[in-house]
DRENDO-224949 format. One record per atom (N, C-alpha, C): residue number from 1; residue in three letters; atom name; x, y, z. Coordinates in steps of 0.2 Angstrom, whole numbers. Example, Ala and Ser with C-alpha at 12.3 -4.5 7.8 and 13.67 -1.06 7.14 Angstrom:
2
> 1 ALA N 66 -28 39
> 1 ALA CA 62 -22 39
> 1 ALA C 66 -16 39
> 2 SER N 64 -11 35
> 2 SER CA 68 -5 36
> 2 SER C 64 0 39
! end
This chain:
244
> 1 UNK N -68 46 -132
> 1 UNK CA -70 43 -126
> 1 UNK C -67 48 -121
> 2 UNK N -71 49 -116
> 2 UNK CA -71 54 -109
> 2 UNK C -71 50 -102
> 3 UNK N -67 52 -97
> 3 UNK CA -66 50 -93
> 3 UNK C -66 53 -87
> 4 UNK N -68 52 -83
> 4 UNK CA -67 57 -77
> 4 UNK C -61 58 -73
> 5 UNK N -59 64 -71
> 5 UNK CA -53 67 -68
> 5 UNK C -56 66 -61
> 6 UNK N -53 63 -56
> 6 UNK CA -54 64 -48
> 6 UNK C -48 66 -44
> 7 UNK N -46 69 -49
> 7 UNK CA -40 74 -46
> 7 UNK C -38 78 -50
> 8 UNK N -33 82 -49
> 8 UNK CA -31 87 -53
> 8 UNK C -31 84 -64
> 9 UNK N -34 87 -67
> 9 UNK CA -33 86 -73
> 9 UNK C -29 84 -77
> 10 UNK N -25 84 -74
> 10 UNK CA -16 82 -77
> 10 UNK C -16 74 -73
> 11 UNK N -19 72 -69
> 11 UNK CA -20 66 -67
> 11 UNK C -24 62 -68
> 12 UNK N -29 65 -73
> 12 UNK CA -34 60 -78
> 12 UNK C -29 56 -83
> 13 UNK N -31 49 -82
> 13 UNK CA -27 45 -85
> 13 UNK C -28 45 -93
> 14 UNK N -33 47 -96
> 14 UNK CA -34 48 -103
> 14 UNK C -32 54 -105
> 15 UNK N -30 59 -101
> 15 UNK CA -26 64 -102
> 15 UNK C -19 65 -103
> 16 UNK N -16 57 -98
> 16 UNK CA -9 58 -97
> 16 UNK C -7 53 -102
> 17 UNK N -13 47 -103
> 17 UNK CA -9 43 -109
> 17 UNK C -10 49 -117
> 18 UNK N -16 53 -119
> 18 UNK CA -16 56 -123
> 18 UNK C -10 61 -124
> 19 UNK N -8 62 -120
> 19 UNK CA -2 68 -119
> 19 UNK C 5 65 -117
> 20 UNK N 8 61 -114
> 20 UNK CA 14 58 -116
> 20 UNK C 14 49 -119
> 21 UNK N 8 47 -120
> 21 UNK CA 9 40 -123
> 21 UNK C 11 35 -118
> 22 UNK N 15 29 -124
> 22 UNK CA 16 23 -120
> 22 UNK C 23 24 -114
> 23 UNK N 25 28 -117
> 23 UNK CA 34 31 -113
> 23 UNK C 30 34 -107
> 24 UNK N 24 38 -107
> 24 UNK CA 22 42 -101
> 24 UNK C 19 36 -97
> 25 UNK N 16 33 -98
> 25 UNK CA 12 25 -96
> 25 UNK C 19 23 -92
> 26 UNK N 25 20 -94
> 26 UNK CA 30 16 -91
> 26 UNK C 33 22 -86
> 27 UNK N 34 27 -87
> 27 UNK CA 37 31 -82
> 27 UNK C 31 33 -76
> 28 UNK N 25 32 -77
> 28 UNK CA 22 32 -72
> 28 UNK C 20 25 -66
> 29 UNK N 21 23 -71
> 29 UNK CA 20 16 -67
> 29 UNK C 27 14 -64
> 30 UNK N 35 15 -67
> 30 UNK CA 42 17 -61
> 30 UNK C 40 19 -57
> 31 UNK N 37 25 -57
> 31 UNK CA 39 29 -51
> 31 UNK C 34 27 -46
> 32 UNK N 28 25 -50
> 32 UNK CA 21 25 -43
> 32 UNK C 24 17 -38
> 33 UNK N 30 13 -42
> 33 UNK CA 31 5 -41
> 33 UNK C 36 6 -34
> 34 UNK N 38 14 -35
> 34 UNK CA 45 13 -31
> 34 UNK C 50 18 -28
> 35 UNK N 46 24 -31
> 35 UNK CA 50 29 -30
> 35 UNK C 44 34 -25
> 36 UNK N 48 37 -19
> 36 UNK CA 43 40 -15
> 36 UNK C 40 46 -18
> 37 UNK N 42 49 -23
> 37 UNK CA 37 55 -24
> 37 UNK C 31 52 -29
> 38 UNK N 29 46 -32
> 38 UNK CA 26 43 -36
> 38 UNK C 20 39 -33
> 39 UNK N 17 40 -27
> 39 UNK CA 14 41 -23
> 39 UNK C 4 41 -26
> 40 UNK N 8 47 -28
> 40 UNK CA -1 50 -26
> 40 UNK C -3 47 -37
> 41 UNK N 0 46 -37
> 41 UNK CA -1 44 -45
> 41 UNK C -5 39 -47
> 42 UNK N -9 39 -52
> 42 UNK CA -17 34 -54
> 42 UNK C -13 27 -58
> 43 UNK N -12 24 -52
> 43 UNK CA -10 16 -54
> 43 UNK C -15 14 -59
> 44 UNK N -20 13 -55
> 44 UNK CA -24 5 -56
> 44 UNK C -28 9 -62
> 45 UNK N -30 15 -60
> 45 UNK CA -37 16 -69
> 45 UNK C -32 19 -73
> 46 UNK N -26 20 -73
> 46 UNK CA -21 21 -80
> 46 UNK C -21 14 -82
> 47 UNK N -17 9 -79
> 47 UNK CA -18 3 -82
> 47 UNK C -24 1 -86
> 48 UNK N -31 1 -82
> 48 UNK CA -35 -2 -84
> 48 UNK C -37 5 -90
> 49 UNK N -36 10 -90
> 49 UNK CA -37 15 -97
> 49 UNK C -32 13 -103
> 50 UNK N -26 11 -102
> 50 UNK CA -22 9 -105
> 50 UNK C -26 4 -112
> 51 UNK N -28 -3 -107
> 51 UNK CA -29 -8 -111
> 51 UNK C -35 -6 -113
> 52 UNK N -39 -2 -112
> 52 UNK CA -46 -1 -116
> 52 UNK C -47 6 -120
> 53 UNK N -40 9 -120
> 53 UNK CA -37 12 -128
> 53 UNK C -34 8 -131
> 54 UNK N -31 2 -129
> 54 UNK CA -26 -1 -133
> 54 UNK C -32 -4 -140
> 55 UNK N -37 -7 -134
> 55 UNK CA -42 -12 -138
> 55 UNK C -48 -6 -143
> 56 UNK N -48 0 -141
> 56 UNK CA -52 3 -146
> 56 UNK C -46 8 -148
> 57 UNK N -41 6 -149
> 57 UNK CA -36 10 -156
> 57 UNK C -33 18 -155
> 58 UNK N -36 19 -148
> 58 UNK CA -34 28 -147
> 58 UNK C -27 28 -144
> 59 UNK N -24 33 -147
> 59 UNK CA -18 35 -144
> 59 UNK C -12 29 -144
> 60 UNK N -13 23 -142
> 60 UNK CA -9 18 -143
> 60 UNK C -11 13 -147
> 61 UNK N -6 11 -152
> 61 UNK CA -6 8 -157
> 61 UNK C -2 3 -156
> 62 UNK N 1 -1 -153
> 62 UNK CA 5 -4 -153
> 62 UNK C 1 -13 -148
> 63 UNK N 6 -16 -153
> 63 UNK CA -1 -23 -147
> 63 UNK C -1 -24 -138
> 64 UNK N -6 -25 -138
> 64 UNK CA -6 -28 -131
> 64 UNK C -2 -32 -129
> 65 UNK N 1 -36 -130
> 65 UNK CA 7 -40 -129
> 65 UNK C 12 -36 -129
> 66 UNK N 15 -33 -130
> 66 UNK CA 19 -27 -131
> 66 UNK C 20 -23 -125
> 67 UNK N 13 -18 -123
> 67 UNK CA 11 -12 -120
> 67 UNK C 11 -18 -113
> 68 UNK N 10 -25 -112
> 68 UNK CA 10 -26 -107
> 68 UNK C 16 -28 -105
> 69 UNK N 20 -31 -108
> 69 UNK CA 25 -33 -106
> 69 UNK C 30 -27 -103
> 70 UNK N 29 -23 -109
> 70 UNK CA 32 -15 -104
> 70 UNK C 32 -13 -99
> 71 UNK N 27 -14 -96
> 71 UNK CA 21 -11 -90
> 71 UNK C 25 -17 -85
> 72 UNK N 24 -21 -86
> 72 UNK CA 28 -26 -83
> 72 UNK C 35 -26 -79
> 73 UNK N 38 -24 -84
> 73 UNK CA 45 -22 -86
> 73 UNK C 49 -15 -83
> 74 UNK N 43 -12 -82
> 74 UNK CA 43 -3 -78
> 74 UNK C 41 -6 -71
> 75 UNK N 36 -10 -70
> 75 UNK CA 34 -10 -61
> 75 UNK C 39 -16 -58
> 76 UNK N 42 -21 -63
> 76 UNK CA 49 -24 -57
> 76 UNK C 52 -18 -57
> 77 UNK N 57 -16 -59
> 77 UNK CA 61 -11 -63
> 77 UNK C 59 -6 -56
> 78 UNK N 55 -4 -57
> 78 UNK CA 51 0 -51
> 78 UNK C 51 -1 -42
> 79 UNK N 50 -6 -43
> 79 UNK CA 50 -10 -35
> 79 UNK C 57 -12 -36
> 80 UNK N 63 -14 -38
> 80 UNK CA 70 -14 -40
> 80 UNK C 72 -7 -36
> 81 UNK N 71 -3 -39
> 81 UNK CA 75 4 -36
> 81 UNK C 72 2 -29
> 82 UNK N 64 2 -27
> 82 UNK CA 64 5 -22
> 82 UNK C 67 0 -15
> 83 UNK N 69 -6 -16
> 83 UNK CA 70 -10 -12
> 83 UNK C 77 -9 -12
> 84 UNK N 83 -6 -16
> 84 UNK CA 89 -5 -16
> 84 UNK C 88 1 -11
> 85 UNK N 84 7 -14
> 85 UNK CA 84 13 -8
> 85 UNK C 82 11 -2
> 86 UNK N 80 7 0
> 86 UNK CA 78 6 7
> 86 UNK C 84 1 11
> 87 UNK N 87 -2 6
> 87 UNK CA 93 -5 8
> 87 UNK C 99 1 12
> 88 UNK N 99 6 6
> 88 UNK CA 104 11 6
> 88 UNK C 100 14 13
> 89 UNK N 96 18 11
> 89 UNK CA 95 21 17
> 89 UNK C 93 19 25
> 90 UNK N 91 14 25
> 90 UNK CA 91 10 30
> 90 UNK C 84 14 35
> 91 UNK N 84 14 40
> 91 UNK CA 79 13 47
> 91 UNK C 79 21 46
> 92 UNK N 82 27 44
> 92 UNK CA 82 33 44
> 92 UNK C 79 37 43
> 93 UNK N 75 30 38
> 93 UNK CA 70 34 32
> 93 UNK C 61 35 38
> 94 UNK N 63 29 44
> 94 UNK CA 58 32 49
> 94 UNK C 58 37 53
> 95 UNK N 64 40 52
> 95 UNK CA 67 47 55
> 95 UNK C 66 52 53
> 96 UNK N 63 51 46
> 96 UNK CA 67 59 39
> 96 UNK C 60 61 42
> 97 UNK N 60 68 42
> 97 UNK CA 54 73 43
> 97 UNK C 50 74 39
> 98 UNK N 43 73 40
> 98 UNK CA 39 77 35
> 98 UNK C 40 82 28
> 99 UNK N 39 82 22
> 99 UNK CA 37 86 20
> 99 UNK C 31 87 16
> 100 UNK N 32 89 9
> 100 UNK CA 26 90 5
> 100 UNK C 26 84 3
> 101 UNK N 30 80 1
> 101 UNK CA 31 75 -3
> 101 UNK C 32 67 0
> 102 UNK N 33 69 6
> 102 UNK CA 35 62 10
> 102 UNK C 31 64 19
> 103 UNK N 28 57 18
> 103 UNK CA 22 59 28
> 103 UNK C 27 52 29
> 104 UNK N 31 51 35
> 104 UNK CA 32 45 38
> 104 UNK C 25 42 40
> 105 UNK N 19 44 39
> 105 UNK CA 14 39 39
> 105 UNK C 13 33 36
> 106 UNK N 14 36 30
> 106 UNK CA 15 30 24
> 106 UNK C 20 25 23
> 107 UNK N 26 28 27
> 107 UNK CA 30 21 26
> 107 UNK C 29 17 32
> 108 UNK N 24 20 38
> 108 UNK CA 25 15 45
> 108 UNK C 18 11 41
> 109 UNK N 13 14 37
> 109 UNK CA 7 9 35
> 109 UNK C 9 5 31
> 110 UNK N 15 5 26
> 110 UNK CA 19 0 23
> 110 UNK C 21 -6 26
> 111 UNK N 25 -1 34
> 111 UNK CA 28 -8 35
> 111 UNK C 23 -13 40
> 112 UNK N 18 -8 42
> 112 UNK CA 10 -15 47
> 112 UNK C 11 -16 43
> 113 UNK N 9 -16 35
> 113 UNK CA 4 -20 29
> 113 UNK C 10 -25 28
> 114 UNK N 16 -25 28
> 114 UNK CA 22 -29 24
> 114 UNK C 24 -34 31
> 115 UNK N 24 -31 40
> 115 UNK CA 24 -35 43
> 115 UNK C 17 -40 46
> 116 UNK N 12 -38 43
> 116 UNK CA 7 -42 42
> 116 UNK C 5 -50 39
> 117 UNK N 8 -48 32
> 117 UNK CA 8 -51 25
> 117 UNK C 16 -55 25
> 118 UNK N 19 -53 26
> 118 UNK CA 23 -56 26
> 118 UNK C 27 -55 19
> 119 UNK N 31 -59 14
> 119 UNK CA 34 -59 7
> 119 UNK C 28 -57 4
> 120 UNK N 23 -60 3
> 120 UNK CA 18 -61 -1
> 120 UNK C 14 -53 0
> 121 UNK N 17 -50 5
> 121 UNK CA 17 -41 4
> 121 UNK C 16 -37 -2
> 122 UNK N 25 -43 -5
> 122 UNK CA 27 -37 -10
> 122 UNK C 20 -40 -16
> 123 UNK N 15 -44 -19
> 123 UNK CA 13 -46 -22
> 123 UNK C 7 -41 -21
> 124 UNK N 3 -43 -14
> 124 UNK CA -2 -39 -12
> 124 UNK C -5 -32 -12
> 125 UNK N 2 -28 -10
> 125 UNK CA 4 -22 -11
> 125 UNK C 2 -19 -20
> 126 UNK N 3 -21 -23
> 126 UNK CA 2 -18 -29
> 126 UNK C -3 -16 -29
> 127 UNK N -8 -18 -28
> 127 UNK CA -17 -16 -28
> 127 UNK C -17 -12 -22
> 128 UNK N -13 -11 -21
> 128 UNK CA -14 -5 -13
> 128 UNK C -13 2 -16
> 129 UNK N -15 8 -18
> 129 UNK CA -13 12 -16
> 129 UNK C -10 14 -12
> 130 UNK N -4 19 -13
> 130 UNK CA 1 22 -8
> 130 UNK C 7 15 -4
> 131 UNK N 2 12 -3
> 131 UNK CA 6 5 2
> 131 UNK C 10 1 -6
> 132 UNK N 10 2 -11
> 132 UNK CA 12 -1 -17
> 132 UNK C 19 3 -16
> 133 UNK N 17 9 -15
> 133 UNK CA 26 13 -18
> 133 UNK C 32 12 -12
> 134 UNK N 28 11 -6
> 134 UNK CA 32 11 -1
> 134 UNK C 36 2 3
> 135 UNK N 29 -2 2
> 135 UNK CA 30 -8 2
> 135 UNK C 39 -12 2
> 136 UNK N 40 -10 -5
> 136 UNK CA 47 -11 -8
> 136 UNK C 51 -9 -3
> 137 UNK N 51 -2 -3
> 137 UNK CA 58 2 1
> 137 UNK C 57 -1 7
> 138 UNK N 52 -3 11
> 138 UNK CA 51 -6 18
> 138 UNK C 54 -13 18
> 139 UNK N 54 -17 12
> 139 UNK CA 55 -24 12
> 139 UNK C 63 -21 13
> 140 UNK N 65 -18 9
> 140 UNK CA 75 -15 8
> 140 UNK C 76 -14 14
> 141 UNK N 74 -10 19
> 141 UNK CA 74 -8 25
> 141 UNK C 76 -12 31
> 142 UNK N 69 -18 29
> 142 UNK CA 70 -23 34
> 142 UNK C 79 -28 30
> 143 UNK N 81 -28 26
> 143 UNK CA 84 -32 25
> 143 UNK C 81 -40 21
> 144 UNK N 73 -39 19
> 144 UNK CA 72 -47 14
> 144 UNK C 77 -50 11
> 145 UNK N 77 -57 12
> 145 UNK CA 80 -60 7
> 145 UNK C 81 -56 -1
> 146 UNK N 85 -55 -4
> 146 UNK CA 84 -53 -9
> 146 UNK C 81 -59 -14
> 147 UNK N 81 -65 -15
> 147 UNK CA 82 -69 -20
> 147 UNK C 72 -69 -16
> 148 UNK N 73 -68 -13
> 148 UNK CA 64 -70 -11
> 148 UNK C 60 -62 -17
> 149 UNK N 64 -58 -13
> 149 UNK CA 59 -51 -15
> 149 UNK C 59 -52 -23
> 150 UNK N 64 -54 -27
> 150 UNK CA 64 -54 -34
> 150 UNK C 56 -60 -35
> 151 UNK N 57 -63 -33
> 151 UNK CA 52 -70 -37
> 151 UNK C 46 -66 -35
> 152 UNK N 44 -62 -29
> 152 UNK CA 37 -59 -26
> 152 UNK C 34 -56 -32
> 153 UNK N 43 -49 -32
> 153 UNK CA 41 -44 -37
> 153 UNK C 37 -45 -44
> 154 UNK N 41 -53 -48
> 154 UNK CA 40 -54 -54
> 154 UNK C 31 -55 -52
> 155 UNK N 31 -61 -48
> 155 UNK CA 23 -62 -49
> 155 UNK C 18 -58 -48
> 156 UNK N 20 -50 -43
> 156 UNK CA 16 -45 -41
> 156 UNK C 16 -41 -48
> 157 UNK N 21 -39 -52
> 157 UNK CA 24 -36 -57
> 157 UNK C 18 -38 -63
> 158 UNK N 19 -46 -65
> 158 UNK CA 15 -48 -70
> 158 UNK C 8 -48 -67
> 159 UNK N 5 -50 -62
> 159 UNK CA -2 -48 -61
> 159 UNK C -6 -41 -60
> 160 UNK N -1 -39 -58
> 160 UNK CA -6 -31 -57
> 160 UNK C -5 -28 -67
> 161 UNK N 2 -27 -68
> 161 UNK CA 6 -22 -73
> 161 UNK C 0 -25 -81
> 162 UNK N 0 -32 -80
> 162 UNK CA 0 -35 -86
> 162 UNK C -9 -38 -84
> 163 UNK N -11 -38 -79
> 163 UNK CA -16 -41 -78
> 163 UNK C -23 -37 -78
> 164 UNK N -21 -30 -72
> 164 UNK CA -25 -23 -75
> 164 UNK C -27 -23 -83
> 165 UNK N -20 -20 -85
> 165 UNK CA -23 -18 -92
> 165 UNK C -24 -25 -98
> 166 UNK N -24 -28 -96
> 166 UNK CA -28 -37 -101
> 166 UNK C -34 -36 -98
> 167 UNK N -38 -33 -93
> 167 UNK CA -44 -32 -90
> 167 UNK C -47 -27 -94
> 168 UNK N -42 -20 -93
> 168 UNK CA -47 -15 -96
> 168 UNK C -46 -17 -105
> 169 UNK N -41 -23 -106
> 169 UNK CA -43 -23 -115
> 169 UNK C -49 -27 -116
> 170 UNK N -50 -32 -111
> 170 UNK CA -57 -35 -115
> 170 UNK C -62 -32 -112
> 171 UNK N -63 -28 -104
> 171 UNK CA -69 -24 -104
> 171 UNK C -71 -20 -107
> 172 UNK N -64 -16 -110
> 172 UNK CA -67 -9 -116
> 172 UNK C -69 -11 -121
> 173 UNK N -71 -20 -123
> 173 UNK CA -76 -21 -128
> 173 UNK C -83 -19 -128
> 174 UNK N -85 -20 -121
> 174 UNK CA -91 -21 -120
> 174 UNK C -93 -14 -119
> 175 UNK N -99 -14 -124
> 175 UNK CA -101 -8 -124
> 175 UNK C -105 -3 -119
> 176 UNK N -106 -8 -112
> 176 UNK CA -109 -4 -104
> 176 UNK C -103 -3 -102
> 177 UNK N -95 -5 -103
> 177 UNK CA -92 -2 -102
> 177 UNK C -88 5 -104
> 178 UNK N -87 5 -111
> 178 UNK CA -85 10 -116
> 178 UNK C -92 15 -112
> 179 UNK N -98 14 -111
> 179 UNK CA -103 21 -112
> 179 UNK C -102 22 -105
> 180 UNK N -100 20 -101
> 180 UNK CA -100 21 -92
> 180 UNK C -93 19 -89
> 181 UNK N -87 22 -92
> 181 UNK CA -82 23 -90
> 181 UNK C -78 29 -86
> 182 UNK N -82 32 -84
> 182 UNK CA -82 38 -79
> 182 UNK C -83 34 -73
> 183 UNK N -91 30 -70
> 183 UNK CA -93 24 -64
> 183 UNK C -86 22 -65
> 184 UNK N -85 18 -68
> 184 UNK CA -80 10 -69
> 184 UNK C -73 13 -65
> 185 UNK N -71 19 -71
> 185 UNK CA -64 21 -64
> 185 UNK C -66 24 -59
> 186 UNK N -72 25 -56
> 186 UNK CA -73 32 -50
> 186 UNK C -73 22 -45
> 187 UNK N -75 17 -47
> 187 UNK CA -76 12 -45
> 187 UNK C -70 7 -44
> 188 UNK N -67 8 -49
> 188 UNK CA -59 3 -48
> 188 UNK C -55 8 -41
> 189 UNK N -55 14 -42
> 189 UNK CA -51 21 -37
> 189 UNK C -53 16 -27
> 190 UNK N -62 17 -28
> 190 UNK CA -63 13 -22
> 190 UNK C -63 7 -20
> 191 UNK N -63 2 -26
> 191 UNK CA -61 -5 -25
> 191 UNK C -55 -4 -21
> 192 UNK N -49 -1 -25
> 192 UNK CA -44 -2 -24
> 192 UNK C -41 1 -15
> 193 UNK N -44 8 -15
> 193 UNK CA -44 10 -8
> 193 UNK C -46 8 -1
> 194 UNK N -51 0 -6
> 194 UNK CA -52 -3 3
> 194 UNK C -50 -5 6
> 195 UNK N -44 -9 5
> 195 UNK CA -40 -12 7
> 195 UNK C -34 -8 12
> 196 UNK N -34 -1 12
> 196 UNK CA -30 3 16
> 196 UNK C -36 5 20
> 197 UNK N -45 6 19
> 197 UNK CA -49 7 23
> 197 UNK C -51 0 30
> 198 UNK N -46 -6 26
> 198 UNK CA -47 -11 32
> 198 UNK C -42 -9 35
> 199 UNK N -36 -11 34
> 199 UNK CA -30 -10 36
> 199 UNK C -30 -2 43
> 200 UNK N -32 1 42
> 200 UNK CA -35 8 47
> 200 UNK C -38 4 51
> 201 UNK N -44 2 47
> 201 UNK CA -50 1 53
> 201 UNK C -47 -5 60
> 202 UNK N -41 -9 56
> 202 UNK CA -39 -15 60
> 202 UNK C -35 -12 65
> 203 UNK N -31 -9 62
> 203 UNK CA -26 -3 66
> 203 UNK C -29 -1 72
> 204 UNK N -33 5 70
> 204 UNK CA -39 8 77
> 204 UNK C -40 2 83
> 205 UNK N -44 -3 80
> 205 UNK CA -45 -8 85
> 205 UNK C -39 -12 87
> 206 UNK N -36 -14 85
> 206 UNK CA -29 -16 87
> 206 UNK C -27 -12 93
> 207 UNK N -26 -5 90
> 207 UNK CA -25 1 95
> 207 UNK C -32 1 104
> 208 UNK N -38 0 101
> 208 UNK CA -40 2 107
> 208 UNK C -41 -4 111
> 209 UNK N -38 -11 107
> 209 UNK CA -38 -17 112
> 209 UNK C -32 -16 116
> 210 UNK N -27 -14 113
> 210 UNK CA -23 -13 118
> 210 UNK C -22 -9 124
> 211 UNK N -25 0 122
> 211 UNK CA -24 3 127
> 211 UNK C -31 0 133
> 212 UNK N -39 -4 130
> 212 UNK CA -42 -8 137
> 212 UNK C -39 -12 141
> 213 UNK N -33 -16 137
> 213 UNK CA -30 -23 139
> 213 UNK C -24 -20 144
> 214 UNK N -23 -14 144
> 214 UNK CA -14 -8 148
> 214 UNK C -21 -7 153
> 215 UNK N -25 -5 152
> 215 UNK CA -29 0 156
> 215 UNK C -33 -7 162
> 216 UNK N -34 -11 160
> 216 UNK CA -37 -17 165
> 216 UNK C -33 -17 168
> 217 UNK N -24 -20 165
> 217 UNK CA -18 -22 168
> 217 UNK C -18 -18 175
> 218 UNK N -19 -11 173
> 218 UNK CA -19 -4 179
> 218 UNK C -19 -5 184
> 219 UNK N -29 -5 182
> 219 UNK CA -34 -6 188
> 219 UNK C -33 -15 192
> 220 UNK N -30 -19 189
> 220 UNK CA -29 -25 193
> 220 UNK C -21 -25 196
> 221 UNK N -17 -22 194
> 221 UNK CA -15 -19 199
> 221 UNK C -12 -16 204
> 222 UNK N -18 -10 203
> 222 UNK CA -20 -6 208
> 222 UNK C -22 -8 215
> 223 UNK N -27 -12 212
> 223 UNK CA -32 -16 218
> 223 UNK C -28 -21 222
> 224 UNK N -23 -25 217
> 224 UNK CA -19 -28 218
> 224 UNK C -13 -27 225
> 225 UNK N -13 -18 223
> 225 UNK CA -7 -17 227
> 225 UNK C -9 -13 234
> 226 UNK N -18 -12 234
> 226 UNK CA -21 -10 237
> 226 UNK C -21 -15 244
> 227 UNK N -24 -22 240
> 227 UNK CA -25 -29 246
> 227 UNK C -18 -30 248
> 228 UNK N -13 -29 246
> 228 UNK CA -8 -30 250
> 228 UNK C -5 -25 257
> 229 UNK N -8 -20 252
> 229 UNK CA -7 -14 259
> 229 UNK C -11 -14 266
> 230 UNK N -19 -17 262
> 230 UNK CA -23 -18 269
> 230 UNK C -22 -24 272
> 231 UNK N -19 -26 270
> 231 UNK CA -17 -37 272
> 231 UNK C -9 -34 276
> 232 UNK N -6 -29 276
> 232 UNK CA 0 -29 282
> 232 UNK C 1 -27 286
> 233 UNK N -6 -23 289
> 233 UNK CA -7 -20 297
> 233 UNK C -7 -27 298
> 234 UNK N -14 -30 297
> 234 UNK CA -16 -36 297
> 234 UNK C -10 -41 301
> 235 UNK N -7 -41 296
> 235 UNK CA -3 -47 298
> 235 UNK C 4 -42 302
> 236 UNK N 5 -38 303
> 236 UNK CA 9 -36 307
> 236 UNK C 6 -37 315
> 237 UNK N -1 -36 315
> 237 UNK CA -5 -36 322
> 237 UNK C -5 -40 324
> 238 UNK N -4 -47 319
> 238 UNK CA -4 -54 322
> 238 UNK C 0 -57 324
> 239 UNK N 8 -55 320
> 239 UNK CA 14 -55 323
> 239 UNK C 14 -53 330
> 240 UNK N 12 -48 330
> 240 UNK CA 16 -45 342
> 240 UNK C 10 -47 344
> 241 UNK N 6 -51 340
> 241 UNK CA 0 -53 347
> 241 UNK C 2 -60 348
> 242 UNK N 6 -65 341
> 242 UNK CA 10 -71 343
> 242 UNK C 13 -67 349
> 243 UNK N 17 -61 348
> 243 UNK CA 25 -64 352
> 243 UNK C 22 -64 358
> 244 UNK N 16 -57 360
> 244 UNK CA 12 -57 367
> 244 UNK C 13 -64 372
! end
């Protein structure tokens, strides 16, 4: 089976499970859950390649119940570190500079999407690219209940970690999927990326309601301070013409 690479070839997921296995599978899924250089890494079509080699016997040999529970077990695990670092580093982290590896764009679109969403962030979040790796550290940031973000984590944990790849094991039965599995991930990639392309779009308009709602404010009063100024000869004129 072939798959298609939509980024560099070492981040084709059939590449990356063929060449480190089920240890490379949980370490990718840590770091994409929680750590900020883990980022730019193929969540959702690893998963979902995962469980459609599990089901046709390539590269992992080990059951599904297994290989999911792992997955599982790496993405708490994973959103775990990243909400301690966020505790640890606190508000600063909206301070740190640019580099290759970190845009403070990402953590401020984590924290819209988390102050949006509310707890139920951290579950949503998973299905988000980039907003999944940051989500956590932004909950640690703000200070979450702890005992809330653990219950969020588990049920975001089990349904993306364990529920993806249950997905890609019974679709890699079906033989329109095994023969057109290039579509299928080029197609999970964009499913998954909508949700960051609303989030934008809602932004923008958000943004330019506001600056017509500042810009009205202006103009009313402008005029506002306009009528006043031409309403005080006015009435000054009328005062020395009583006193006359």
């Amino acid at each position: 089976m072939t798959s298609l690479a939509l980024g560099p070839s070492w981040l084709d997921p059939t590449y990356l499970i063929s060449t480190f296995g089920l240890i490379g599978i949980l370490a990718i899924v840590f770091a994409e859950s929680g750590l900020l250089i883990g980022f730019f890494l193929p969540g959702d079509s690893l998963l979902f390649t995962t469980g459609l080699l599990v089901a046709g016997g390539t590269y992992l040999h080990q059951p599904l119940w297994v290989v999911c529970a792992l997955i599982v077990v790496a993405a708490v695990a994973g959103d775990q570190v990243g909400y301690l670092f966020g505790r640890k580093v606190g508000p600063g982290l909206f301070r740190r500079p640019d580099s290759r590896l970190f845009k403070r764009e990402n953590v401020e679109k984590a924290a819209a999407f988390f102050d949006r969403h509310g707890p139920k962030a951290i579950v949503l979040a998973r299905f988000v690219p980039i907003v999944r790796t940051f989500t956590p550290i932004v909950a640690g940031v703000s200070a979450m209940n702890y005992r809330v973000f653990v219950l969020f984590n588990l049920i975001g944990g089990v349904l993306w970690g364990a529920g993806v790849t249950v997905l890609g094991y019974f679709l890699g039965q079906i033989p329109f999927v095994r023969d057109n599995i290039e579509a299928i991930l080029v197609g999970i990639v964009l499913v998954s990326v909508v949700p960051v392309a609303v989030e934008l779009l809602r932004a923008r308009r958000a943004g330019r309601s506001a600056a017509a709602a500042s810009a009205s404010a202006a103009v009313g009063a402008e005029r506002t301070e306009r009528t006043d100024r031409a309403a005080a000869p006015a009435a000054g004129a009328g005062g020395r013409h009583r006193a006359g």
